[in-house]
C-alpha positions in Angstrom: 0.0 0.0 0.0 1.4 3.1 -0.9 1.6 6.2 1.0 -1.0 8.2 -0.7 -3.4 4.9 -0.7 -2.6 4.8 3.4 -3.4 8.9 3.8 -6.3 8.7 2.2 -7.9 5.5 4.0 -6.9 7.6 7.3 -8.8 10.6 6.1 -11.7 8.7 5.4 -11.6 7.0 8.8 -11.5 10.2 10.5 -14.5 11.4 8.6 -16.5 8.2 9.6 -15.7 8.4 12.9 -16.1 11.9 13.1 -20.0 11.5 11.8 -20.3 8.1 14.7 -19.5 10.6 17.0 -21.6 13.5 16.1 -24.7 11.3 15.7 -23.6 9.7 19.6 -23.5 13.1 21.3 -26.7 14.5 19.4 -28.7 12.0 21.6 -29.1 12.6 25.0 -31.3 9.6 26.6 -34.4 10.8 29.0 -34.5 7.2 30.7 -35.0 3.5 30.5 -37.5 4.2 27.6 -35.6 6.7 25.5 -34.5 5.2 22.1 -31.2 6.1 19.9 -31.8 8.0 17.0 -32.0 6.0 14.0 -28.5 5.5 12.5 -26.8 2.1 10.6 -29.0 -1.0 12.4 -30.5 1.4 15.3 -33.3 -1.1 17.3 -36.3 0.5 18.7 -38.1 -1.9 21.0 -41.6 -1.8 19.9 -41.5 -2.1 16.0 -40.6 -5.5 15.6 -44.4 -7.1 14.2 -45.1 -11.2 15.0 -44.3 -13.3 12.0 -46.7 -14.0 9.5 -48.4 -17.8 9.4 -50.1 -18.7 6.2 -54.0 -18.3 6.7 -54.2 -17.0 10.1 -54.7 -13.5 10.5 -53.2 -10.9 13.3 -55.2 -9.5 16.1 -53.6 -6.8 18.0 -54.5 -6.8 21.3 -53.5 -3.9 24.0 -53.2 -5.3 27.9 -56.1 -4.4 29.0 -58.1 -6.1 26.1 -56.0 -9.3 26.6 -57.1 -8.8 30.9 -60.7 -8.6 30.3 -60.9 -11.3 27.9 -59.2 -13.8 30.3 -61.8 -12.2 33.3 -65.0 -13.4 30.7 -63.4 -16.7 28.8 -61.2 -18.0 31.3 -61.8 -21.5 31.7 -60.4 -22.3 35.3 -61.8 -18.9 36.5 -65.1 -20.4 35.2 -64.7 -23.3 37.2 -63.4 -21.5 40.4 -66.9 -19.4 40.0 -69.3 -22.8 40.6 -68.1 -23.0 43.7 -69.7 -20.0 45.9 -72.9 -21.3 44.0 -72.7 -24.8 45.4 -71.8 -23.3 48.9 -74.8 -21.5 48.3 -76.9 -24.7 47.7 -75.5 -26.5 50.8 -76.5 -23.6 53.1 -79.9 -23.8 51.9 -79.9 -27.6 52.1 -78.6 -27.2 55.5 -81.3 -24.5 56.9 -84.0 -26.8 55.4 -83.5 -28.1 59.3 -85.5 -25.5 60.3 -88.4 -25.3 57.9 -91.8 -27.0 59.7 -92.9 -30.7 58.9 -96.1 -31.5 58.1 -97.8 -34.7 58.8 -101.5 -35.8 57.6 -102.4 -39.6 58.0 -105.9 -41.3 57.4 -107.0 -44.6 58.2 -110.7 -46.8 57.5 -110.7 -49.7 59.6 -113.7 -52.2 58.8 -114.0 -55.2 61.9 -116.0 -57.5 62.6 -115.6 -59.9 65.9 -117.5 -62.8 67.7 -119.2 -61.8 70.6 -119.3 -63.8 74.3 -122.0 -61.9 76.0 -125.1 -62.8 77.4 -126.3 -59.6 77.3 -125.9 -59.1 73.6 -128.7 -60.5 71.0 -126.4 -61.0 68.0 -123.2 -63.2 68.0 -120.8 -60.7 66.2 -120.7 -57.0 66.1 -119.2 -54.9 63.0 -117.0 -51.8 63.7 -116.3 -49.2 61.0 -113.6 -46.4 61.7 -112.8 -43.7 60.2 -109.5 -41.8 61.9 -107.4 -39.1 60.5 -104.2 -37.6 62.2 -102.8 -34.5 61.1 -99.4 -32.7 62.6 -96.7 -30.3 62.0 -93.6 -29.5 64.4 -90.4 -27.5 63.5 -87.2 -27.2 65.3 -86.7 -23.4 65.9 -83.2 -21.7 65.2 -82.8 -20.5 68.8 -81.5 -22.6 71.5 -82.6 -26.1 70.4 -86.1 -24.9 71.0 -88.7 -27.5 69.1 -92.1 -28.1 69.0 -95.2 -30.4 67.6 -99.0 -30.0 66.9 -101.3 -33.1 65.9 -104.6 -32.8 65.5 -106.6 -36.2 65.4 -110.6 -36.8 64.8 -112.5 -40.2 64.5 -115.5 -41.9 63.3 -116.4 -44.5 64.8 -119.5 -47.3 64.1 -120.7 -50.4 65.8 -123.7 -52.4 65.2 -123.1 -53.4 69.2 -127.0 -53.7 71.3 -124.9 -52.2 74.2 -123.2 -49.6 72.9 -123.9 -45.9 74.4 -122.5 -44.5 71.4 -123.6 -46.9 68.4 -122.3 -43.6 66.2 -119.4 -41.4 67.7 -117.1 -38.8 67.0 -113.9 -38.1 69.0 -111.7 -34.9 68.9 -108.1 -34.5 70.1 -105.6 -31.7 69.8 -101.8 -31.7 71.5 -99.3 -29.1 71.7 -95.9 -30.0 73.1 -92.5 -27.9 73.5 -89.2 -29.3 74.2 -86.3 -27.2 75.4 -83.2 -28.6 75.5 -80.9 -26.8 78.7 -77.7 -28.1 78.6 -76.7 -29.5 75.9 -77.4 -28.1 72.6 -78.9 -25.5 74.1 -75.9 -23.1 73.1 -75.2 -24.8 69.9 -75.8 -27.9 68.5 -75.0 -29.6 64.9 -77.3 -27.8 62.6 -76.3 -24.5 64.4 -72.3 -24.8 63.8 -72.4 -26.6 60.6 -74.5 -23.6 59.2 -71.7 -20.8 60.7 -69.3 -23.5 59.1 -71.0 -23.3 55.6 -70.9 -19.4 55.6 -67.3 -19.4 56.7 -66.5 -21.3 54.1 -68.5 -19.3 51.6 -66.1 -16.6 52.6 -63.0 -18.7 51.6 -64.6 -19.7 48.7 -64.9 -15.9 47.6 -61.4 -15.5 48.6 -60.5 -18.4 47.0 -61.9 -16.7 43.5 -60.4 -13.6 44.1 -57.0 -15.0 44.5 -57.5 -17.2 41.3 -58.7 -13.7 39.5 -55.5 -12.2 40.9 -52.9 -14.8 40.4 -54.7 -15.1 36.6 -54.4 -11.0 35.9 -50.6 -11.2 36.8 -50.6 -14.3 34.7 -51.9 -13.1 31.7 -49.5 -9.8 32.3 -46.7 -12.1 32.5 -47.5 -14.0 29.3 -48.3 -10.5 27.3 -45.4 -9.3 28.1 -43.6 -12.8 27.6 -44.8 -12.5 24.3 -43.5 -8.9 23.4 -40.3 -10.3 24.1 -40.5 -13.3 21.9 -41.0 -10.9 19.3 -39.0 -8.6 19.7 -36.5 -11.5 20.1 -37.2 -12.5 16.8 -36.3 -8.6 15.3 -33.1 -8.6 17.2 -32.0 -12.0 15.6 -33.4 -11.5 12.1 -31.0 -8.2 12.1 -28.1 -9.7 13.3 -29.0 -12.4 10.3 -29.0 -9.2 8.3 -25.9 -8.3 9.5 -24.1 -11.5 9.3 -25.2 -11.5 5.9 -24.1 -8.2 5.0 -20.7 -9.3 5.9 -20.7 -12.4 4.3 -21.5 -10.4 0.9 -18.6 -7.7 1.8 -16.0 -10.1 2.6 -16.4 -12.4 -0.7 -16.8 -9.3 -2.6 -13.0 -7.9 -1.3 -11.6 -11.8 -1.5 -12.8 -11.3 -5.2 -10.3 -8.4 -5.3 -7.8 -9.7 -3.3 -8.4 -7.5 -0.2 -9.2 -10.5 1.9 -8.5 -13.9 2.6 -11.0 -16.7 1.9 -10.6 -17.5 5.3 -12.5 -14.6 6.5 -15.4 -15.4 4.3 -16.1 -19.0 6.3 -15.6 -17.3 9.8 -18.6 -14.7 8.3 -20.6 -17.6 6.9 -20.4 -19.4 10.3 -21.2 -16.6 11.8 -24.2 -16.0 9.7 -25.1 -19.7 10.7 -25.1 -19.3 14.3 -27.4 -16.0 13.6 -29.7 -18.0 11.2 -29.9 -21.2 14.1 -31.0 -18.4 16.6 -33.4 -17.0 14.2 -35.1 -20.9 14.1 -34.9 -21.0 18.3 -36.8 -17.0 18.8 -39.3 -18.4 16.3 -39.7 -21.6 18.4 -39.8 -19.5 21.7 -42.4 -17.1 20.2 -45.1 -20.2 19.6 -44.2 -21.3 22.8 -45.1 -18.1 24.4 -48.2 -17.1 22.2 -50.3 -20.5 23.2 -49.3 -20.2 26.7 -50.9 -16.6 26.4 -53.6 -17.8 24.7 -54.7 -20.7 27.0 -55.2 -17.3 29.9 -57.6 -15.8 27.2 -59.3 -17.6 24.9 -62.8 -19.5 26.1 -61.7 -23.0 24.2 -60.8 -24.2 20.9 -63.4 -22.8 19.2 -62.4 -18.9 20.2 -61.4 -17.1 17.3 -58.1 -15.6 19.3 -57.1 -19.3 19.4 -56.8 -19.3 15.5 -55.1 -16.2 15.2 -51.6 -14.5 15.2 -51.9 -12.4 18.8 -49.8 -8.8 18.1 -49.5 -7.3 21.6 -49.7 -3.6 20.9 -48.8 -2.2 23.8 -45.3 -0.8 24.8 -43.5 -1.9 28.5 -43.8 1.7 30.5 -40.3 1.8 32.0 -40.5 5.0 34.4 -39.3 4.0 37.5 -41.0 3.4 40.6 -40.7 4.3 44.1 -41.1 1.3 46.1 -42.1 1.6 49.2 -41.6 -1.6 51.0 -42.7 -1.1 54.4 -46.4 0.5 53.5 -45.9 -2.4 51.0 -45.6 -5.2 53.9 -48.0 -3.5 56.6 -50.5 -3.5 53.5 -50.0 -7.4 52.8 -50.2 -8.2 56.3 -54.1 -6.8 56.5 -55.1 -7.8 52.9 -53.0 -10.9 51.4 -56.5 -13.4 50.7 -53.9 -16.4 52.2 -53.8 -14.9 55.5 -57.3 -13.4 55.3 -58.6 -17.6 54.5 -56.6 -18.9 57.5 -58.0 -16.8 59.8 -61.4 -17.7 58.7 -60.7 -21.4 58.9 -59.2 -20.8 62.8 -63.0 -19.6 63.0 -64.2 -22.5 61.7 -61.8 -24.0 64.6 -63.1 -22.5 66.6 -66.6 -23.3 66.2 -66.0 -26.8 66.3 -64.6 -26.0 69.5 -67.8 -24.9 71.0 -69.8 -27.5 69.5 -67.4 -30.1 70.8 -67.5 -28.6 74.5 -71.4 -28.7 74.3 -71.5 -32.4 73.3 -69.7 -33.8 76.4 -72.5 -32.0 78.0 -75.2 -34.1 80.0 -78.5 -33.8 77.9 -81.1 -32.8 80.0 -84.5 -31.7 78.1 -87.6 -29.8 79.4 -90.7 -30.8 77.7 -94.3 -29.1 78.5 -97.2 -30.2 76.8 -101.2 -29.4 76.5 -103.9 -31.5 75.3 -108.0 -32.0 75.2 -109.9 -34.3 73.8 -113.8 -34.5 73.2 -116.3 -36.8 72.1 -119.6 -36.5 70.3 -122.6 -38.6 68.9 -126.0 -39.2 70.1 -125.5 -40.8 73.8 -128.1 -43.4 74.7 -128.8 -45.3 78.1 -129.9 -48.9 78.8 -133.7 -49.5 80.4 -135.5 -52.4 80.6 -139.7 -53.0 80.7 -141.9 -55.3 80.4 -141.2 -55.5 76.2 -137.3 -56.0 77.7 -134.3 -54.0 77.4 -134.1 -51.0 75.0 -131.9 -47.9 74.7 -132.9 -44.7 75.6 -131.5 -41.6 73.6 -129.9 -39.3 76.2 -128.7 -36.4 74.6 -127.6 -35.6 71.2 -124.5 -34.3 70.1 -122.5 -34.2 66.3 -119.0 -33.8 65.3 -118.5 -30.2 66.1 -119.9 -30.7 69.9 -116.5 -33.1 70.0 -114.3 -30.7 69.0 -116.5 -27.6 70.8 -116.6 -29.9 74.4 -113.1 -30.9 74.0 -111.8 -27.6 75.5 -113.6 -28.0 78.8 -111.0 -30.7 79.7 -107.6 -29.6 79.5 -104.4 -31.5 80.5 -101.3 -29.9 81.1 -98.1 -31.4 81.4 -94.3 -30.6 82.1 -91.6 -33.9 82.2 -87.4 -33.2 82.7 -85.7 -35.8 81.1 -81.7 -36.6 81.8 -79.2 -38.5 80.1 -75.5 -38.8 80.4 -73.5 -41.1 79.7 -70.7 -42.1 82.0 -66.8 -41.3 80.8 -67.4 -39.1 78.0 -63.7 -41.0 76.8 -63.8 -40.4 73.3 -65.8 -37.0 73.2 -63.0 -35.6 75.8 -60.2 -37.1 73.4 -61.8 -35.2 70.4 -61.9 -32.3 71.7 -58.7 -32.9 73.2 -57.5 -32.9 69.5 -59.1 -30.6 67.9 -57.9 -27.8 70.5 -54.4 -28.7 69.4 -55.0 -28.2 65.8 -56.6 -25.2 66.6 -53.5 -24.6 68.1 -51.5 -25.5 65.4 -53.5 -23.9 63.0 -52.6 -20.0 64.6 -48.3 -21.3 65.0 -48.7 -22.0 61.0 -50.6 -18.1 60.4 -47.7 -16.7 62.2 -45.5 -18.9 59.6 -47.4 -17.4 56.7 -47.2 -14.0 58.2 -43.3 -14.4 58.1 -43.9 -15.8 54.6 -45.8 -13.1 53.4 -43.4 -10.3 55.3 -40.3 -12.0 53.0 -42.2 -12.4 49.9 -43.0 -8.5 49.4 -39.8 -7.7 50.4 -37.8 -9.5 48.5 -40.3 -8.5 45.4 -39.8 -5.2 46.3 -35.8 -5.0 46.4 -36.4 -7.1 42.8 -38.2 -4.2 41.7 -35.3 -1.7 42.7 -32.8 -4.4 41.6 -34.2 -4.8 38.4 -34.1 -1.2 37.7 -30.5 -0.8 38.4 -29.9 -3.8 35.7 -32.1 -2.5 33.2 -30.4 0.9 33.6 -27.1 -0.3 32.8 -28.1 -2.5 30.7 -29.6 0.0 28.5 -26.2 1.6 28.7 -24.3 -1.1 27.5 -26.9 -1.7 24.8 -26.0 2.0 23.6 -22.2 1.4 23.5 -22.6 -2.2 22.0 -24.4 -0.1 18.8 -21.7 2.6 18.6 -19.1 0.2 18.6 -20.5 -2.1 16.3 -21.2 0.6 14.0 -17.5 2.0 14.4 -15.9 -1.1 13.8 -18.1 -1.5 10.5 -16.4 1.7 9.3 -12.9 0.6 9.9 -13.7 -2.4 8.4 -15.0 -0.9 5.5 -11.3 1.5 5.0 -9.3 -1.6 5.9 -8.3 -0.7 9.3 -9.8 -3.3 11.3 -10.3 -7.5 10.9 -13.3 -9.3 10.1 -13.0 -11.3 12.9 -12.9 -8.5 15.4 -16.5 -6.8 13.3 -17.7 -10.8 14.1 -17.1 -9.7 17.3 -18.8 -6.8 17.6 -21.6 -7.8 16.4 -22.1 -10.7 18.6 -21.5 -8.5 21.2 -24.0 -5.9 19.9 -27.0 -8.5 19.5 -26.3 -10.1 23.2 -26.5 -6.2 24.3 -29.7 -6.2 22.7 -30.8 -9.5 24.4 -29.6 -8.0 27.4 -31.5 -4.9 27.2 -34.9 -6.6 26.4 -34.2 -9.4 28.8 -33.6 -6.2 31.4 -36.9 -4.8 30.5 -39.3 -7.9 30.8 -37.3 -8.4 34.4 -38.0 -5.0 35.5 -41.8 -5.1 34.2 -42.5 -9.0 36.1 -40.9 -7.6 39.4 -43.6 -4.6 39.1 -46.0 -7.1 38.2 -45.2 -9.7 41.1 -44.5 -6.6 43.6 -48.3 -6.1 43.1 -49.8 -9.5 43.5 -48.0 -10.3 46.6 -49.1 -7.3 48.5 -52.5 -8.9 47.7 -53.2 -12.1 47.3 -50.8 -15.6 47.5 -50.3 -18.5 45.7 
């Protein structure tokens, strides 16, 4: 090379250079999502588009499209959502205790028996009766109290000579109350299991709004999972562009004798790694677009499910003041997990009580009233001369039995006790199930620890996770300039083609880096959120 050829390369290096340089110091960036100026291969995270697959079309879709679609088609969310309704269903089974009984029962009874009797003329005497019984009683939600009504009327016939009645009519009503005093009088089975069932209505609404939680941060996750694979896919198909670039170049100056062959095969390898890269983003990006669409789409019939997603929306990288201590206090009185286990030591506890009552002598207080009246013609035996005869005495229907039955009340109170002796194995339950009880409060103090380390440490990865994205932003910035420099000294002859391989291996990891960086910082907002609500 002569010494006019070497001047000259020089000059032109300095003029490249000098016009890298210039276009670095016009840009001054505002933040993690300030973006170079568009120079040689400049990438601006946003513009890379999903790759198109033969007879599918693209559906863009912002976040909060892609939220409220997983909120409506969900289908685990759908399936979390029976369960408060069959909660629902149980309670009312449950209270179904307390609704009255009613009772109705008839009977016709048709006999006819041999008679023994002197007195009577005929050897048999037929009896028709016609009996009905009709009742209700209800066990009241308050103290065990209970009661029962019957009412019961008969018709009765007999074809007997002696009877004073040959057509009567009988009339009985009863009222009775039982009060239990020791046990179940505070609680009893139906009582606790119905404070059960609500309690664990409760959890099963907490239940669901965890699931919607955890399934929003899920479906953030995966949107934003899928932004990176495609912006993944831009990075690598430009450093295939690149790679091919130099391929081109270098067989181009081995033409002319600038350049060994040997720099063309380290270029085409180079562009072979690029390519096999290429092939892996592609596979990442199917990956991650029907894991995001299993959070949205209602089935395989969902039109989202045949198409090519396009998340639209760009990561906001402004940075965020985390305050962890608000952040912990707030968990502590909201997370759902520690909100559940204190309603199941409720449920504990109401066992508790119910177990206490049952070892419990059972000692009931029943008081009852009761008349009964009887009607039909009454008739009286006499004798004459002609022989014996009945005599009508007075005459009376089926209302003077129910009418006459109120002038002879009975009134009646009975105590009844039971206990039986030992109690063994109602003591050894409720033995037990104070010590779950027990254990049940040591493991909420566990999962208040749990919780207290879990937003913390998702709070210093939000700080963190700035810092990285920061300076990897930074390095992303110098990766491009020096790439792009290198390029030009290729281009005059003053550098190698294995060190602009190098360079622009280093500038797409940089890249990598950068995007990596940003998804980080994004999931550590999103996770900093969820556990300051809900758990696992």
């Amino acid at each position: 090379m002569t010494q006019k050829t070497r001047t000259l390369n020089v000059w032109a290096l300095t003029v490249a250079l000098t016009s890298v340089a210039a276009a670095a110091n016009a840009q001054t960036p505002a933040g993690p999502s300030a973006a170079p100026q568009a120079a040689q291969d400049r990438y601006v995270v946003g513009e890379a588009k999903p790759p198109e697959v033969a007879g599918r079309k693209v559906m863009g879709l912002s976040l909060d499209e892609s939220i409220q679609r997983a909120l409506d088609r969900n289908i685990d969310l759908k399936v979390q959502r029976y369960n408060p309704q069959l909660t629902d269903y149980s309670i009312r089974q449950t209270r179904a205790a307390y609704m009255p009984t009613f009772t109705e029962t008839s009977q016709y009874r048709d006999a006819t028996t041999l008679t023994s009797s002197t007195i009577d003329v005929s050897s048999s005497v037929a009896t028709r009766t016609l009996s009905s019984t009709t009742g209700v009683s209800q066990t009241l939600p308050y103290r065990g109290l209970g009661y029962t009504f019957n009412f019961q009327t008969n018709r009765a016939q007999s074809t007997s000579p002696t009877a004073t009645r040959p057509l009567s009519y009988g009339s009985t009503m009863s009222f009775n109350v039982t009060q239990p005093l020791l046990r179940n009088f505070k609680t009893d089975n139906t009582r606790t299991t119905l404070l059960t069932q609500q309690i664990t209505r409760d959890i099963n609404d907490i239940t669901l709004k965890t699931s919607i939680a955890n399934t929003i941060a899920s479906v953030r996750n995966a949107y934003w999972d899928l932004r990176s694979a495609i912006e993944n896919i831009e990075i690598q198909r430009r450093a295939v562009a690149l790679a091919t670039t130099l391929v081109e170049q270098n067989r181009t100056k081995v033409e002319i004798g600038t350049l060994a062959q040997i720099d063309v095969i380290t270029a085409e390898s180079q562009q072979a790694n690029a390519e096999l890269n290429l092939v892996n983003a592609e596979s990442t990006w199917r990956t991650a677009e029907m894991a995001f669409k299993k959070l949205i789409a209602g089935g395989t019939d969902d039109e989202i499910f045949n198409a090519t997603v396009n998340p639209t929306d760009l990561p906001s990288l402004a940075q965020t003041n985390v305050d962890i201590q608000a952040a912990v206090t707030a968990a502590l009185a909201n997370r759902t997990d520690l909100i559940s286990a204190k309603k199941t030591i409720e449920s504990n506890e109401l066992s508790i009580e119910l177990l206490k009552n049952q070892v419990l002598p059972d000692l009931n207080l029943t008081a009852g009233y009761s008349v009964a009246g009887a009607g039909g013609n009454l008739y009286k035996a006499t004798s004459n001369q002609l022989g014996a005869s009945l005599a009508l005495v007075s005459e009376a229907g089926y209302f003077d039995s129910i009418t006459g039955a109120f002038s002879q009340p009975t009134w009646n109170i009975q105590a009844s006790f039971t206990y039986p002796l030992g109690q063994v194995a109602a003591r050894a339950n409720l033995a037990r199930t104070r010590l779950q009880l027990e254990q049940t409060k040591t493991s909420l103090k566990s999962t208040e620890l749990t919780v207290t380390t879990d937003v913390t440490n998702a709070g210093l990865s939000v700080q963190n996770a700035y810092k990285s994205l920061m300076a990897s932003q930074k390095a992303r910035e110098l990766a491009d300039r020096q790439a792009e420099a290198e390029q030009t000294k290729f281009d005059v002859g003053m550098s190698t083609n294995f060190t602009v391989v190098q360079q622009q291996q280093a500038q797409t990891s940089a890249r990598l880096a950068e995007l990596r960086a940003r998804i980080t910082y994004i999931k550590a907002l999103i996770e900093f959120e969820r556990v300051q609500s809900v758990g696992r």
